[in-house]
C-alpha positions as a printed NumPy array, in Angstrom:
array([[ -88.403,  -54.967, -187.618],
       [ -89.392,  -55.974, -184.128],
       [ -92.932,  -55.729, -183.146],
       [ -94.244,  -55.725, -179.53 ],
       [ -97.947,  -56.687, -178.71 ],
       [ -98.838,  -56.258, -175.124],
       [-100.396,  -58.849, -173.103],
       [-102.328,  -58.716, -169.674],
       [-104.896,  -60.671, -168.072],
       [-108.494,  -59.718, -169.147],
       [-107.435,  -59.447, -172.984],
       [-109.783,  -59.899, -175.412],
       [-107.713,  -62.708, -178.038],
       [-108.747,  -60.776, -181.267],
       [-107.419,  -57.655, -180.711],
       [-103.923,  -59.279, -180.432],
       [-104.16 ,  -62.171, -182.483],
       [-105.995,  -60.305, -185.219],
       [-103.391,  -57.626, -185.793],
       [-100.455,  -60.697, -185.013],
       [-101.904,  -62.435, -188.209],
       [-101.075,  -59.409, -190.638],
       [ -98.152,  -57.881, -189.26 ],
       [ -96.494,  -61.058, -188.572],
       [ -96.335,  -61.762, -192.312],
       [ -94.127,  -58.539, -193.021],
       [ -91.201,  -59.306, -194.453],
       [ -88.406,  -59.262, -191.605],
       [ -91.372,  -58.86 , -188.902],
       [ -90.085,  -60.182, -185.541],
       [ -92.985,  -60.077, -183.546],
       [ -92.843,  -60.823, -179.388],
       [ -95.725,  -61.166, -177.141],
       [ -94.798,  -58.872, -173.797],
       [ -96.161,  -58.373, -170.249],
       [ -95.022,  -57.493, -167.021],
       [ -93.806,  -61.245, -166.72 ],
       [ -93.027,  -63.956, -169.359],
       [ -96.16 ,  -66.672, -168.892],
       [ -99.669,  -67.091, -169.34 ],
       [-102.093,  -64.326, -169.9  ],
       [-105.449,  -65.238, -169.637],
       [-109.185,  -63.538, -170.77 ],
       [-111.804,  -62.358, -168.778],
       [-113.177,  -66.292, -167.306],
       [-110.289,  -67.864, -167.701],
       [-111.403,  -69.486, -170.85 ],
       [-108.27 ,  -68.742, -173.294],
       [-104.885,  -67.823, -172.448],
       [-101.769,  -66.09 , -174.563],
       [ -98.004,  -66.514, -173.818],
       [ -96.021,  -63.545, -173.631],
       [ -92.438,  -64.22 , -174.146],
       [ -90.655,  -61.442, -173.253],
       [ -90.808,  -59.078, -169.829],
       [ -91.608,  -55.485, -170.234],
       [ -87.761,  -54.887, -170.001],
       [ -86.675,  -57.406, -172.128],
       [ -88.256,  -54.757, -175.413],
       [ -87.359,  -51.539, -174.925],
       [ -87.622,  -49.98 , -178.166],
       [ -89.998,  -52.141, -180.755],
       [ -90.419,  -49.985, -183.905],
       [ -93.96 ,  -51.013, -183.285],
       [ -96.629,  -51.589, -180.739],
       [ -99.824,  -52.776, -180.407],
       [-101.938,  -52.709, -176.846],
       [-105.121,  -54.928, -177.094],
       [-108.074,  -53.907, -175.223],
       [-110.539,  -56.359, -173.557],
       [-111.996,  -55.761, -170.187],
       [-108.494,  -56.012, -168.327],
       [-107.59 ,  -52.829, -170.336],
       [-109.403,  -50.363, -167.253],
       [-107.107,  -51.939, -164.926],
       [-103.958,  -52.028, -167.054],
       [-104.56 ,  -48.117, -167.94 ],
       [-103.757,  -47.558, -164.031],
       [-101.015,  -49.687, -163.495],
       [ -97.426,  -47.799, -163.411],
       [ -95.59 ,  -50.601, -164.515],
       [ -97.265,  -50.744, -167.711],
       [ -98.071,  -47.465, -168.696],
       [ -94.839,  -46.657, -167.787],
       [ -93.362,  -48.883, -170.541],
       [ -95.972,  -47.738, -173.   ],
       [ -94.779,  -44.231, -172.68 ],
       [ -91.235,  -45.053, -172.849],
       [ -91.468,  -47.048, -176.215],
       [ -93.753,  -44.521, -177.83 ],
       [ -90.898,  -41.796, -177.564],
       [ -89.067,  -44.123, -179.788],
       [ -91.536,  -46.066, -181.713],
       [ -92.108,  -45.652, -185.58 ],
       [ -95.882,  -46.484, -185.205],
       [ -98.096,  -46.59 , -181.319],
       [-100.999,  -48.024, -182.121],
       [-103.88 ,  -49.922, -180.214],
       [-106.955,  -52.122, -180.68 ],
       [-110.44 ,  -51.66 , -178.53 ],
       [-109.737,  -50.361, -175.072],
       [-106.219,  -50.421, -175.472],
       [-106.608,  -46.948, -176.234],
       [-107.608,  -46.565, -172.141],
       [-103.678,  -48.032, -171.658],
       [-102.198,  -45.215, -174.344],
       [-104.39 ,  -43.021, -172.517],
       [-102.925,  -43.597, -169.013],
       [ -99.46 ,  -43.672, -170.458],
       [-100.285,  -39.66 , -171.575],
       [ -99.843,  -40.188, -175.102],
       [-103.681,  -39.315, -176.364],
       [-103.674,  -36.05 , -174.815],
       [-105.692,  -33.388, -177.012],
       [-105.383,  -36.57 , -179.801],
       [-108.381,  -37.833, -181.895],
       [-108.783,  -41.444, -181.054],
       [-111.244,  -44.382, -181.237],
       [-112.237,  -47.583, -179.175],
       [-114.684,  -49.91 , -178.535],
       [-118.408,  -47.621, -178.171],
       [-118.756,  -48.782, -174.319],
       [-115.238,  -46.877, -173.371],
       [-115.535,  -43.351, -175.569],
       [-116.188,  -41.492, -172.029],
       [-113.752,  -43.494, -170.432],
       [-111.324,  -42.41 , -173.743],
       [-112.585,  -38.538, -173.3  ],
       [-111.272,  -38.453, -169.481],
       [-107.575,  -39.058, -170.21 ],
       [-108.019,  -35.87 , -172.63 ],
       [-108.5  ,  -37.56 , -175.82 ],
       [-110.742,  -36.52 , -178.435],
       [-113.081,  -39.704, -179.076],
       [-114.308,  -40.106, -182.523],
       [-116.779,  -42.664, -183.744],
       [-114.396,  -44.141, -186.461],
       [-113.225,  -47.801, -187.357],
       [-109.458,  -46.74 , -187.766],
       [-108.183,  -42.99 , -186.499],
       [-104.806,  -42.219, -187.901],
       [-103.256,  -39.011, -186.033],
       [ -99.503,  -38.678, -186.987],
       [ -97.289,  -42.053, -185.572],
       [-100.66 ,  -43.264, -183.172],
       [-103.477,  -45.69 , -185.225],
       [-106.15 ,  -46.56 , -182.868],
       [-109.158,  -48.648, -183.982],
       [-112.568,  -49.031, -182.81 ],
       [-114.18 ,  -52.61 , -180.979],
       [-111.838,  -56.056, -182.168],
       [-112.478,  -56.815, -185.42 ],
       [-111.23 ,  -53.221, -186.825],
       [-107.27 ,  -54.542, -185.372],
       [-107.384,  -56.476, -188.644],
       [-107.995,  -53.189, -190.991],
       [-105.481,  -50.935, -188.947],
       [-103.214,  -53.847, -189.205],
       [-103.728,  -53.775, -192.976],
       [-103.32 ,  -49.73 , -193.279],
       [ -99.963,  -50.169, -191.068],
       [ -99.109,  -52.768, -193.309],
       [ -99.219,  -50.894, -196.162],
       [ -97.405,  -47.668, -194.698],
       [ -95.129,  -50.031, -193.505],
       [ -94.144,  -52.846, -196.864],
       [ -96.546,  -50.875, -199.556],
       [ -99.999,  -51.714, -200.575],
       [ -98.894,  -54.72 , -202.701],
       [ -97.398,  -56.09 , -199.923],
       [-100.742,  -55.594, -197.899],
       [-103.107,  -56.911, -200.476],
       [-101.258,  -59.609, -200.684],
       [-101.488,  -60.669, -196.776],
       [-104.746,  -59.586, -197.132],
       [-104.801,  -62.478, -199.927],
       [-103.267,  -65.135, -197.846],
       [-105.89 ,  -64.335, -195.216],
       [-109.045,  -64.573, -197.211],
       [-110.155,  -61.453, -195.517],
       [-113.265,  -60.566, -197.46 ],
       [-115.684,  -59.665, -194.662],
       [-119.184,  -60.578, -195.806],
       [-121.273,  -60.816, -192.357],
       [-124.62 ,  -61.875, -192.084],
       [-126.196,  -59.343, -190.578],
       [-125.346,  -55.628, -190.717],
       [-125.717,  -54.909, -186.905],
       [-121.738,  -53.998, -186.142],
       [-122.233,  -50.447, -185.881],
       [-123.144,  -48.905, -182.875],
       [-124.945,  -45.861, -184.283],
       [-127.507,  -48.294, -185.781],
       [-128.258,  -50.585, -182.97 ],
       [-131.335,  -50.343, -180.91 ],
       [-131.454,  -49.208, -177.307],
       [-132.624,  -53.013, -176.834],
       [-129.755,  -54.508, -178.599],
       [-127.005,  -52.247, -176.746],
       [-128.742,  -53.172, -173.253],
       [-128.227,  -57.256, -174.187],
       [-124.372,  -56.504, -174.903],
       [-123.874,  -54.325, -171.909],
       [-125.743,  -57.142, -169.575],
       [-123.446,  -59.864, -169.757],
       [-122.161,  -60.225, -173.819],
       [-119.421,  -58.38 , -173.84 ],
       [-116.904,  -61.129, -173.029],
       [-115.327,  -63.727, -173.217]])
């Protein structure tokens, strides 16, 4: 089962590597990193980079994809190249799916037209003007296309596709092997609770790296 996560600069690590983790233990999961160009992909600062293997052309048809978001994702949503390939796998795929703003990219590519769909909270207009139908979810299932909300939530689609995918055993158990038993110290990751003050902070300069 080959399994295509997108790469371009400006990614934010966890929506890749998150979802990587748990579909990457699916048994016969052959998972490639892809961009435009095999190499280095770096995030927003230069801080941390990811190597995709493959070129865009290189994987035509993975039965699965997954496009991180991250701040590069506004940019990536208008580049041809990309969307382009996007569209062209998700005739094919089994399962579209994306993580954060990588719903902007499978909204450029035309494939959340008139679709329910999530992201990260600081993109829902930016989701709403390629025609989708933004909804304040962690996971949004809508036929063959999973998008979840901000970062973190990759790991729970991940775990959903997982089971669709290998059965819920199967997904518990990766879920095992992870330790994924999210007990945060705070309860502050939902938007819809978060004070006006709060929100300001994170648009002025925290949502990076």
């Amino acid at each position: 089962m080959e399994i295509a996560i997108l790469l371009f600069d400006g990614i934010t690590p966890l929506d890749a590597v998150g979802p990587f983790e748990v579909l990457g233990r699916l048994p016969g999961a052959e998972v490639k990193f892809v961009a435009k160009k095999p190499g280095e992909y770096r995030t927003t600062g230069g801080r941390l980079g990811l190597i995709a293997d493959y070129a865009l052309d290189r994987v035509p048809a993975p039965e699965i994809l997954v496009v991180p978001g991250g701040p590069g994702a506004d940019a990536a949503a208008a580049d041809a190249e990309i969307t382009g390939w996007v569209a062209a796998v998700h005739q094919n795929s089994r399962w579209t799916t994306s993580v954060c703003t990588g719903a902007l990219i499978l909204g450029g590519a035309g494939i959340l037209k008139g679709v329910q769909a999530t992201t990260h909270w600081r993109a829902m207009d930016d989701l709403a003007a390629f025609g989708a139908i933004p909804v304040r979810q962690r996971v949004v299932k809508r036929g063959r296309v999973i998008t979840a909300a901000g970062v973190s939530s990759g790991i729970d689609m991940a775990l959903g596709l997982a089971a669709d995918v290998a059965g819920e055993e199967v997904a518990k158990a990766i879920q095992l092997v992870l330790e994924y038993a999210p007990e945060p110290p705070f309860d502050a990751g939902r938007f819809a609770d978060a004070p006006a003050a709060r929100i300001e902070m994170v648009r002025s300069g925290l949502n990076r790296p």
